[in-house]
N, C-alpha and C positions, 0 to 999 in steps of 0.2 A: 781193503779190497771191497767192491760192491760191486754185486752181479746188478747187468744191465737189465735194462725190460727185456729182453731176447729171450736169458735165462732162467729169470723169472717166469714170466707170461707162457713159455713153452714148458717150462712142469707144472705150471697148472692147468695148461691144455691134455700131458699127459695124463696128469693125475684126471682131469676126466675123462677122459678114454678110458683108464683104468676102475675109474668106481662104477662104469656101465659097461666093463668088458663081457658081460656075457649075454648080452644084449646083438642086434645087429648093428652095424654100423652106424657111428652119427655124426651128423649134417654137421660144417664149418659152424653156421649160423648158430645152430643151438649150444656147438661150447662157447661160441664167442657169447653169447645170452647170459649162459648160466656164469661163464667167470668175467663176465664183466671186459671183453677184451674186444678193441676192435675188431672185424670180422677183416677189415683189409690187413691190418698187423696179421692175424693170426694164418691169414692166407701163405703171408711172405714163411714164416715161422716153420708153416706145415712142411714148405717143400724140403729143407735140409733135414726134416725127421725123417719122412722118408726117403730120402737119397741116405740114410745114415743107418737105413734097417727098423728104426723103433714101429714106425707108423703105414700104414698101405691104406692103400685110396682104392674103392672099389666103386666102380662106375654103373648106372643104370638108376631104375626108380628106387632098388632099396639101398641105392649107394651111401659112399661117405667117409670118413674114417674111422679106421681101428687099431688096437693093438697089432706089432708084429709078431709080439712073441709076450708070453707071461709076465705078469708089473714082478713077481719076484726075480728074472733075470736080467731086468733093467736097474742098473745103478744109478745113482744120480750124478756121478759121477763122469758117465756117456753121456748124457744129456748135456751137463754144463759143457763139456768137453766141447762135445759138436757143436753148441748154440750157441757159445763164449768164446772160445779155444783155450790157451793157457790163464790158471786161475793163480797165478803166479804173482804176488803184489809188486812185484819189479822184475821188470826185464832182466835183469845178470842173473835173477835165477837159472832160469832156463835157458842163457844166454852171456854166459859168463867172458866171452871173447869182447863183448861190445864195450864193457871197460875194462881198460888197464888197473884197475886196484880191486879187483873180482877177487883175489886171491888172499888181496890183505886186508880183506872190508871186513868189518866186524858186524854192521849193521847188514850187509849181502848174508851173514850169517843166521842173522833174525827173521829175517823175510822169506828165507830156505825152510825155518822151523815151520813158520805162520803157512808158510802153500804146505807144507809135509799135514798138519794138523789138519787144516781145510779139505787138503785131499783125504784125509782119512776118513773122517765124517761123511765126506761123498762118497767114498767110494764103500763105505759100508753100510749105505743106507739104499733101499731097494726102494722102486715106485711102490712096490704092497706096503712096504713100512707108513709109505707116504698115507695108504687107503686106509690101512688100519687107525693111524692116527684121526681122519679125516673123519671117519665112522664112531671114532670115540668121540671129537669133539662135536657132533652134531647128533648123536642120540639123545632123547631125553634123559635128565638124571633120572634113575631108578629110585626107589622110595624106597628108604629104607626101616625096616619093622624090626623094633626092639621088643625080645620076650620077657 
């Protein structure tokens, strides 16, 4: 299974929202800047965050976007969800009607484990998870003094 640009590109636009969440809101332009994503991709991207609750658009000169609510109560799990839909590596997962051997596949049974696994990881991993990681791999290392 591989997440499309959709999925991608839209938790990186979250995660920055989330590493300036206490900041006021910001401009399309400048996450498209900072993560390297087109500004018309990210435009399309923005609008199902916010039709979906994560993101809101507040208009005027200090407008832009922001968080809807804390990176700790967002999953990544919504995110894929909304910007992907099913993270299912085959259809008779989630759709076991569409063939006739759904019942007696052994391989439908591997593909059930592989989204149960994926969805695990997403759905346990919060946008903060995401910050903190991001703040750990971008601080200088610390120097470390042996006594």
């Amino acid at each position: 299974m591989k997440l499309s640009t959709r999925g991608r590109y839209g938790t990186r636009a979250l995660l920055e929202l989330a590493l300036h969440q206490d900041k006021q809101p910001i401009l399309l332009k400048d996450i498209a800047r900072r993560q390297q994503i087109s500004l018309s991709y990210l435009e399309h991207l923005i609008t199902p965050l916010i039709a979906g609750g994560m993101v809101r658009s507040t208009k005027g000169p200090k407008g832009g976007v922001s968080l809807a609510k804390p990176p700790a109560e967002i999953r990544l799990s919504e995110i894929i969800q909304l910007l992907e839909g099913s993270i299912a590596p085959a259809e008779c997962v989630t759709n076991p009607k569409i063939c006739a051997r759904s019942d007696l596949c052994a391989t439908r049974d591997v593909w059930g484990d592989l989204s149960r696994a994926m969805n695990e990881v997403l759905e346990s991993t919060t946008l903060q998870d995401l910050v903190d990681r991001q703040r750990r791999k971008t601080q200088p290392e610390q120097e470390m003094y042996y006594i």
